[in-house]
C-alpha positions in Angstrom: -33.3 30.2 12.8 -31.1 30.4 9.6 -30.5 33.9 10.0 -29.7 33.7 13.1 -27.0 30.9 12.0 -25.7 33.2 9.8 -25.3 36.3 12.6 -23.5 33.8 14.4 -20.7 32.5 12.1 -19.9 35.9 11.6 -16.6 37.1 11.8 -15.4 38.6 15.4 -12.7 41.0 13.8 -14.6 41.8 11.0 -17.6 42.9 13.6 -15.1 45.0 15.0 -13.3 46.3 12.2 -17.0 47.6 11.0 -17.9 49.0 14.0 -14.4 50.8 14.1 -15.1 52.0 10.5 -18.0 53.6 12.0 -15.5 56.7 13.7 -16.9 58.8 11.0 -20.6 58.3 11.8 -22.2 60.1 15.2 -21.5 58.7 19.0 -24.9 57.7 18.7 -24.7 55.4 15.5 -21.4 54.4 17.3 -23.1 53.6 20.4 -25.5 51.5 18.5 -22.7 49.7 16.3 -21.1 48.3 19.3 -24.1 47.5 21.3 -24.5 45.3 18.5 -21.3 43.8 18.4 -21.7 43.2 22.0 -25.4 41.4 21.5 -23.7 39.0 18.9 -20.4 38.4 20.8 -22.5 37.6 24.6 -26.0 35.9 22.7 -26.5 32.5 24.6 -26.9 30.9 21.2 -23.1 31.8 19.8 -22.3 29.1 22.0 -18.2 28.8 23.7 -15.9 29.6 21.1 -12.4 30.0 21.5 -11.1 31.2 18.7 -11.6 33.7 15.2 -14.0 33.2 12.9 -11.5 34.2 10.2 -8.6 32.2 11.3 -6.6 30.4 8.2 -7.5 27.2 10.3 -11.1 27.4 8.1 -8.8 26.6 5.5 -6.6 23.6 6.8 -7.8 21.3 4.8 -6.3 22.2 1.9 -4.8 19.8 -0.4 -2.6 17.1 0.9 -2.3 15.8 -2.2 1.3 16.6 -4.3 2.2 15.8 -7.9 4.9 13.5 -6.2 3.9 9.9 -8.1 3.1 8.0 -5.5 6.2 5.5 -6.9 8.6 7.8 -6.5 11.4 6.7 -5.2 12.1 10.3 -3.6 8.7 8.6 -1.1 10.7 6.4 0.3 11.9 8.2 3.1 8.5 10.1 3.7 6.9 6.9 4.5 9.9 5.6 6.7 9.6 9.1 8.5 5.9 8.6 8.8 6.6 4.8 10.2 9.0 6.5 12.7 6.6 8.7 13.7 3.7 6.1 14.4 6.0 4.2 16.2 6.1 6.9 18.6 2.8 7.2 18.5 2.0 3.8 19.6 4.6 3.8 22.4 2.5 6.7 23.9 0.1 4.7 23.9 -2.0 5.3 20.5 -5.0 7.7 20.7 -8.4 7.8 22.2 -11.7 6.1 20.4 -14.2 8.8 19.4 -17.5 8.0 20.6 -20.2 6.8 18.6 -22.2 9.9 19.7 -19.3 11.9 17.8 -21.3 10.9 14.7 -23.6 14.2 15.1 -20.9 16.6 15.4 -20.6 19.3 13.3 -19.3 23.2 13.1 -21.5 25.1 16.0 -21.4 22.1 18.3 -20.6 22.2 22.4 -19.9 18.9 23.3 -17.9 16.8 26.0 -16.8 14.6 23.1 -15.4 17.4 21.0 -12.3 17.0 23.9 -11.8 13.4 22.8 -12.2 15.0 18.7 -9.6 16.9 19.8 -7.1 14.7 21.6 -7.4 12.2 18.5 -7.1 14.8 15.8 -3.5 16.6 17.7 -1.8 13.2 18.1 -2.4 12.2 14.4 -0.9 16.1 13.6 -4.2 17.2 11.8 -5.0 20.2 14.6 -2.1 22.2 16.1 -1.8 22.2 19.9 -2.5 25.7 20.6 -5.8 25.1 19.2 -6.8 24.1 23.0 -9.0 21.4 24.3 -12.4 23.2 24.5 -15.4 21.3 24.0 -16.4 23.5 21.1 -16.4 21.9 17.5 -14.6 25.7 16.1 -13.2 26.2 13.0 -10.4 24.8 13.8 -11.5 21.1 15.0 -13.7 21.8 11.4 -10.4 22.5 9.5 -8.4 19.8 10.9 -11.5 16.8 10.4 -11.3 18.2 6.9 -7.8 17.6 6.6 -7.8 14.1 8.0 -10.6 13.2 5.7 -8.7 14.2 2.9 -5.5 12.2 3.9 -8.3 9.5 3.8 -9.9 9.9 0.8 -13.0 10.6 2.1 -15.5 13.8 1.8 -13.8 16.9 2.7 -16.9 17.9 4.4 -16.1 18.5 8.0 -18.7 16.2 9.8 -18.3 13.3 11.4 -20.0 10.8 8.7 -20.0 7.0 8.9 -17.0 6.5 7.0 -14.7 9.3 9.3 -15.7 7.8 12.2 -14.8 4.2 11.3 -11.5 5.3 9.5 -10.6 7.4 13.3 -11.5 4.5 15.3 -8.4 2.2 13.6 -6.3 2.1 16.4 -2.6 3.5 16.0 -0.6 0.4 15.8 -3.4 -1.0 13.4 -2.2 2.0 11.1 1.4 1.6 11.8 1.6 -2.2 10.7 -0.3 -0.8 7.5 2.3 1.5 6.8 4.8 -1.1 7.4 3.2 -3.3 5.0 3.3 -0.5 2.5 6.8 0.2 2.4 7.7 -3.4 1.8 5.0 -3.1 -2.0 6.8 0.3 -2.8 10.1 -0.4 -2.0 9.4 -3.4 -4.2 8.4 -1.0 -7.1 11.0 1.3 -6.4 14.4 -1.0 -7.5 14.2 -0.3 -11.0 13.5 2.0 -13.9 10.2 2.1 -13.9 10.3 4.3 -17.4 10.5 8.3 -17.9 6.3 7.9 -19.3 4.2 5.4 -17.5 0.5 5.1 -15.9 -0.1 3.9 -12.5 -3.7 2.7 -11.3 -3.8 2.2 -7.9 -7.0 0.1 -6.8 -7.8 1.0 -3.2 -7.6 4.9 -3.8 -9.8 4.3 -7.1 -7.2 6.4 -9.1 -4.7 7.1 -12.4 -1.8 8.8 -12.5 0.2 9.6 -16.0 3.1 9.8 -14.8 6.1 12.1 -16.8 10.0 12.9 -15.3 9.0 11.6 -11.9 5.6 14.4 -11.9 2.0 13.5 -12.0 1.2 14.9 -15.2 -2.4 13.8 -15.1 -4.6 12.9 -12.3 -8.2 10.9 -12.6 -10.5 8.7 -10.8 -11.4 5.2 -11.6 -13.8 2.4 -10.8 -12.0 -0.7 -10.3 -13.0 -4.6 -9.8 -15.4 -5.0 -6.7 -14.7 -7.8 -4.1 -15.9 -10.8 -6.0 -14.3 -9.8 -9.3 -11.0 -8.0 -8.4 -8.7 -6.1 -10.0 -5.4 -7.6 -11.1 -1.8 -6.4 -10.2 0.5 -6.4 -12.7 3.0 -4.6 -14.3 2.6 -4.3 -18.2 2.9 -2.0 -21.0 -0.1 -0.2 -23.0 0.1 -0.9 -26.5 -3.1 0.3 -28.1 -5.8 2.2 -28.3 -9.3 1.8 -30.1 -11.5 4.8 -30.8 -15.1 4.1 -30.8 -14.2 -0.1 -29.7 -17.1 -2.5 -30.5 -18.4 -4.6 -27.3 -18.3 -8.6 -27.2 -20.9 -9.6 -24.3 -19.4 -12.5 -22.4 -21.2 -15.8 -22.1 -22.1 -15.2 -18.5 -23.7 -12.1 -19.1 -25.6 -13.8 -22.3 -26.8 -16.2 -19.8 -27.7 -14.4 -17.1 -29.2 -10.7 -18.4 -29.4 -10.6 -21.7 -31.5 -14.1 -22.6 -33.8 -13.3 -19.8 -34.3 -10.0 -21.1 -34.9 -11.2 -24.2 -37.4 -13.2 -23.4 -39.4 -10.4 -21.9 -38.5 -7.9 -24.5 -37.6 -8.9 -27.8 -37.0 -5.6 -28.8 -33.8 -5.7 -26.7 -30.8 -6.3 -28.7 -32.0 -3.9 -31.5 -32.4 -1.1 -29.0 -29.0 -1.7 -27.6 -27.5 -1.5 -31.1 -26.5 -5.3 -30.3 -26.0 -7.5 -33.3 -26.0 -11.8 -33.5 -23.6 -13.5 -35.5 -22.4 -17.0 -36.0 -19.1 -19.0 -36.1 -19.0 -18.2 -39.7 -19.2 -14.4 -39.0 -22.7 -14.5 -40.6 -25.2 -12.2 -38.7 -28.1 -14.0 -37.4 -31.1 -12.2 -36.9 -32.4 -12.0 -33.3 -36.2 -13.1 -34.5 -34.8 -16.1 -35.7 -33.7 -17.5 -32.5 -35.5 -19.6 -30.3 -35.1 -17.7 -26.7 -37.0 -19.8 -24.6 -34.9 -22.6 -25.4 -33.3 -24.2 -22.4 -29.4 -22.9 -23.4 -28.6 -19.9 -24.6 -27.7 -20.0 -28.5 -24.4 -20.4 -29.6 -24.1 -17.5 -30.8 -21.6 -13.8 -30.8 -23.1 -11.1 -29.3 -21.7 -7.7 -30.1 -22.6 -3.9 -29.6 -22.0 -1.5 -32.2 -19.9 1.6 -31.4 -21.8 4.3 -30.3 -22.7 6.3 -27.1 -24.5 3.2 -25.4 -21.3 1.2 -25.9 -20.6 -0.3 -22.9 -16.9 0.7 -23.5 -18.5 4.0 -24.8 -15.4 6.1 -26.8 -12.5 4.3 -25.6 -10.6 1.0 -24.6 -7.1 0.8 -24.0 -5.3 -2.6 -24.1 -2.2 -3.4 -22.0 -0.4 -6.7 -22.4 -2.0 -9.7 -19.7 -3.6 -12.9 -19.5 -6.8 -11.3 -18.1 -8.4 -10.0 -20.7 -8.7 -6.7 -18.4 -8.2 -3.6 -19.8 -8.3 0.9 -19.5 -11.8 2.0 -20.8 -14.7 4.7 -21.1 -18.1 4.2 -19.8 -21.0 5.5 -20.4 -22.4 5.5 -16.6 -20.5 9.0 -15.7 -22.3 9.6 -12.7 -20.3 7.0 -11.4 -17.1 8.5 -11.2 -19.6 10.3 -8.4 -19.6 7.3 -5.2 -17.5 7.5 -2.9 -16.2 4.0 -3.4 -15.9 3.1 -7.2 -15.2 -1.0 -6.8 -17.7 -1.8 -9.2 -16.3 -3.5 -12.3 -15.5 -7.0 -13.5 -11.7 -6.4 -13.1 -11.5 -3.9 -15.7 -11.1 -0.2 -15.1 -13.4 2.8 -16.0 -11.6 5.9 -16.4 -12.7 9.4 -15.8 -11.8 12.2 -18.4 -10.5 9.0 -20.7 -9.7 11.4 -23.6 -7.2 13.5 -21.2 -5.4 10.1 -20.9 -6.0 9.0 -24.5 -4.2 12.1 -25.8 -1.4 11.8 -23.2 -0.7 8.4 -24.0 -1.0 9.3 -28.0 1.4 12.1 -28.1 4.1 10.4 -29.3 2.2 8.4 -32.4 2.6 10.5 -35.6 -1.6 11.9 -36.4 -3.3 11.8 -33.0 -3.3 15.4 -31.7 -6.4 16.2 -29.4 -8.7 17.1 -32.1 -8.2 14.2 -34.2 -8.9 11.9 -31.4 -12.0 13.8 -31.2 -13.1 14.0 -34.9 -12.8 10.1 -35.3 -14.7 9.7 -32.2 -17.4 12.0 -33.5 -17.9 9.4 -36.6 -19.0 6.2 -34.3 -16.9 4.2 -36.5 -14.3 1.3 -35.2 -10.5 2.7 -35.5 -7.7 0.8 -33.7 -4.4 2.6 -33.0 -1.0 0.8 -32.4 1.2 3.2 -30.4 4.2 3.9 -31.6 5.9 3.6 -28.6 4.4 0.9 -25.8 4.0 3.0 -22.4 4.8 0.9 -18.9 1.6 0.9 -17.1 1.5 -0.6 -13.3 -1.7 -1.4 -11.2 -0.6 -1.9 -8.0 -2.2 -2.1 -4.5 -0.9 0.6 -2.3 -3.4 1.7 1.3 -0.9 3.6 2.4 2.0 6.3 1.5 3.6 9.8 1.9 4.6 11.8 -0.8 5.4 14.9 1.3 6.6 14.7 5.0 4.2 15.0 7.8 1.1 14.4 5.1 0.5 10.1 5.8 -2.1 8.8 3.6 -4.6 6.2 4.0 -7.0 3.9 1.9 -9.6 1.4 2.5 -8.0 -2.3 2.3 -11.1 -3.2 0.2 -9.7 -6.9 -0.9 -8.7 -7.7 2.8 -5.0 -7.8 1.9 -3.1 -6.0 4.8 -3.5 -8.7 7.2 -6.7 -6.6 9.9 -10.6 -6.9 9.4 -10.0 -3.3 11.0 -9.1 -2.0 7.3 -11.3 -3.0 5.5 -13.7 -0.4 6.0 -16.6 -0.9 3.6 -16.2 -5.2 3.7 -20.0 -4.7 2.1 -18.6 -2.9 -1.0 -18.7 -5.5 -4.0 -22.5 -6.1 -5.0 -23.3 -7.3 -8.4 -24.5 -5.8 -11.5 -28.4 -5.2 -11.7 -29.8 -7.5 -13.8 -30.2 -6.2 -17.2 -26.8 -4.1 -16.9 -24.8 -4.9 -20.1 -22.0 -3.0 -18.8 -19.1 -6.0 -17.8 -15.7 -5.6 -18.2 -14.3 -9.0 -18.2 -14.6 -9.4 -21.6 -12.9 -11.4 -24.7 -10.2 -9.4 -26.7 -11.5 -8.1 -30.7 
């Protein structure tokens, strides 16, 4: 069956052109070269196709993202243009639901649906017009769901998952009073100097920007705070940055994971390179303790630096009054989910040493392979930047940074006024027990 797949999504012209190249062979190796072409292009299992195999439309969903900021002032009339443009839209009269059968559509597919696919995918300007109204699911419905997924943020894979189909189903005036409520939070942003260097971390797309001379000079994911422990906005300025920062578990977490775990292994702490002092700054040692006592012992619980560090390489510290911070982890593989809202309120960042460097090149001694050799040595090393660097986390669901290209995010804290937004409303579980990775934490 998979080779037969495979005869099938082969190209038409390049069939065609090999068959042609075939003038050189005899009529009877000619005769069989098209016979062949003929078997492929009339088998009952190619399905109704209406267009090329090789059409550029394979391709349509590439990137719709720019190295426009998203704070750019030059945005402004993108999204306006965009809110125009719904408006339209809506008067028209929106576009039609996909059904919930659409959910096992895929390249290869005939179905009545795929018509609906179609109509919704047009009027949102992912899939050109001429591409028809067929019932086949072709490469070009495949390269406009692809583009539409990644104006979402979603998977770029093409099929109709979970998460497309919710995010296709938000009715057209439901996106247009998003947009709306979007231009009012960057126009807000957009009144003064927001400073030729500065970092933006915007909390419903789960991502950085390093911003330099109105470009994105650096681009990475993050994991921000999840429902019950969000992320604050705020504009601030970064001021520091500590290689190899030590870890202060919060009392909570004491409470909660790490006396518990205690009491079931007291081998704990010492495994986790987590140290006990008092009030005095006199290390206690953890055999001492009485952990079956009915409060947990007054007492400061910090990690070592090291790779287990819950902050693991890095922390960077901006200026606010909740104790939320930049910082490394040491749980790559979750930079991996599709949605990242798993923190206290603190923010995990991706390829943190891309960042660390950027935000360093201006203090006199920290060149890339400096910040590397002092990581290298596990010891503590706090860095005052010579000059502090605007950083703004904001909560943006929707923009346009070049015209025609609208993009939308998940309202995961329920803050543009529709339940319809808020996609993934079950996002925000808490940490397993026995995670000692919580961001919330006390300043050194």
């Amino acid at each position: 069956m998979a080779d037969k797949n495979n005869l099938v999504a082969v190209s038409r012209r390049a069939l065609l052109r090999g068959a042609a190249g075939l003038g050189m062979a005899s009529l009877a190796g000619q005769a069989f070269a098209q016979s062949a072409v003929d078997d492929l292009i009339n088998a009952r299992s190619r399905g109704n196709w209406d267009d090329q195999f090789d059409s550029q439309s394979s391709r349509a969903s590439a990137s719709v993202s720019s190295n426009i900021p998203i704070l750019s002032q030059s945005n402004l009339p993108n999204v306006q243009q965009a809110i125009a443009s719904y408006q339209q839209i809506v008067a028209a009269g929106g576009w039609p639901a996909i059904p919930p059968n659409s959910t096992s559509l895929r390249l290869g597919a005939v179905d009545p649906a795929v018509q609906i696919l179609r109509q919704r995918l047009v009027i949102s300007g992912d899939l050109s017009k001429e591409a028809g109204m067929s019932s086949s699911f072709d490469t070009y419905v495949d390269g406009a769901v692809k583009r539409f997924q990644a104006r979402h943020g979603l998977p770029t894979d093409g099929q109709i998952g979970e998460y497309t189909f919710k995010a296709m189903n938000v009715p057209a005036d439901v996106r247009l009073n998003q947009l709306n409520t979007n231009l009012v939070r960057l126009q807000s942003m957009s009144g003064g100097d927001l400073g030729q260097r500065f970092v933006m971390v915007n909390i419903p797309a789960m991502h950085i920007e390093a911003v330099e001379n109105d470009r994105v000079a650096l681009r990475t994911n993050a994991i921000v705070g999840r429902i019950d422990r969000p992320t604050h906005v705020i504009n601030s300025k970064i001021y520091e940055v500590i290689l190899n920062p030590y870890w202060t578990a919060p009392r909570s977490i004491v409470e909660k994971d790490i006396v518990p775990l205690m009491r079931k292994d007291p081998t704990y702490l010492t495994r986790n390179n987590i140290r006990l002092f008092d009030n005095k700054g006199q290390e206690v040692a953890p055999e001492t303790v009485d952990w079956n006592a009915p409060k947990a012992p007054n007492l400061m619980f910090r990690q070592d630096p090291g790779k287990i560090n819950a902050m693991a390489s890095t922390k960077i510290n901006f200026h606010n009054p909740n104790n939320e911070y930049l910082h490394d982890t040491p749980q790559q593989g979750l930079f991996n989910k599709l949605m990242r809202f798993e923190s206290s309120g603190c923010m995990r960042v991706q390829n943190v040493r891309d960042l660390t460097t950027w935000l360093l090149r201006d203090t006199p001694g920290w060149p890339r392979q400096e910040i590397e050799r002092v990581i290298s040595t596990r010891q503590n090393n706090v860095i005052k930047l010579s000059q502090e660097v605007p950083v703004y986390i904001v909560y943006v669901t929707a923009w346009s940074t070049r015209d025609g290209v609208v993009q939308f995010r998940d309202d995961i804290y329920k803050r543009d006024g529709d339940q319809q937004l808020a996609l993934q409303s079950n996002i925000g579980v808490e940490q397993n027990p026995g995670s000692i990775e919580d961001d919330n934490l006390p300043r050194q």
